[in-house]
N, C-alpha and C positions, 0 to 999 in steps of 0.2 A: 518714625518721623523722617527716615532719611529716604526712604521708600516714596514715602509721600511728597517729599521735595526731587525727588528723581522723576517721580512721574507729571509733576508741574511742570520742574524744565523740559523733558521733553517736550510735554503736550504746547509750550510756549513757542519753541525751535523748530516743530515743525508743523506748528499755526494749526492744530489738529482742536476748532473751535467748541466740537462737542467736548471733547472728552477735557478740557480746559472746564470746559461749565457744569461737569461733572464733579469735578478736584476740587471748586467752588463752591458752589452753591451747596449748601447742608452737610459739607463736612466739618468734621468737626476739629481738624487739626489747621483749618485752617482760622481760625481765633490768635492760633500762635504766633501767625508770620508778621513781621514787623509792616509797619505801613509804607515803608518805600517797598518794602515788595509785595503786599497787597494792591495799592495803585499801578504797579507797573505791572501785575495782573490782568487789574482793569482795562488798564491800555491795550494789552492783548486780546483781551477781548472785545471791546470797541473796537478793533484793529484800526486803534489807533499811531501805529507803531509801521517805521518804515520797513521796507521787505527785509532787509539784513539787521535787523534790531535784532541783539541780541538780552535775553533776559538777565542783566549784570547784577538788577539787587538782588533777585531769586538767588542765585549760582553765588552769590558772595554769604548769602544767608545760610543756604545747604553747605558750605564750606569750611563755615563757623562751626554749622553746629556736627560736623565729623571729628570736627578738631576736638571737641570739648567732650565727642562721647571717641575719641581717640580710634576714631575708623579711616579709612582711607577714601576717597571718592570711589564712586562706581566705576568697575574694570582697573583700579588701583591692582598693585600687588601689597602682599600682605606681607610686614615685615618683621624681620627675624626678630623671636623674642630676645631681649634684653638679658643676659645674664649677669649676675651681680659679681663685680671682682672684687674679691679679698685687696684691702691696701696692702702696700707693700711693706716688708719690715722693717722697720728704722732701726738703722745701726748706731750703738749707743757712739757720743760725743769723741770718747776716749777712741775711738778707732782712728787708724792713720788709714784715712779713707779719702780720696780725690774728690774736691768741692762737686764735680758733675755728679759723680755717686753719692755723695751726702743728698743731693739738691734732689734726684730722681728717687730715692729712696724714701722721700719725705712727700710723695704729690702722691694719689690716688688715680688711679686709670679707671675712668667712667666712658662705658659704653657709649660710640653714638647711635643715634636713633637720626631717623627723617624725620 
């Protein structure tokens, strides 16, 4: 799917009208694309659409759905796996232990991610 939305923006961005009517017409992933960005398709091919239009629900669509299958956009870097940390050991009450040490000993350090 994400292929196929790479190759729509493209073919959109640089008004490339066959191969646009290609990515249309009798495909079959295109059923899936929301109707702001099916219409704003259309516009592209009507070339209805001013010279620096850029394809914004396409590219908000393609966006979505990388997020949801947790990919990167195209020419993205790929990021470092996540490794899971052990929480930290809580030191029982009875210890004469400094409230910053109590306080940090009791939080969990979770990887960030982009």
């Amino acid at each position: 799917m994400l292929t196929y939305l790479d190759s729509l923006c493209d073919a959109m961005t640089t008004r490339d009208l066959p191969r646009l009517r290609n990515l249309v017409e009798g495909h079959p992933l295109v059923r899936l694309l929301p109707a702001e960005a099916l219409s704003e398709v259309r516009r592209f091919l009507s070339q209805k659409v001013g010279r620096h239009a850029v394809p914004l629900a396409t590219l908000r669509f393609r966006d979505q759905t990388a997020r949801l299958l947790h990919e990167l956009p195209a020419g993205g870097t790929v990021p470092a796996a996540a490794t899971p940390v052990a929480p930290a050991p809580v030191a029982p009450a009875s210890m004469d232990a400094s409230p910053r040490r109590r306080r940090s000993a009791l939080q969990t350090e979770l990887p960030l991610s982009a």
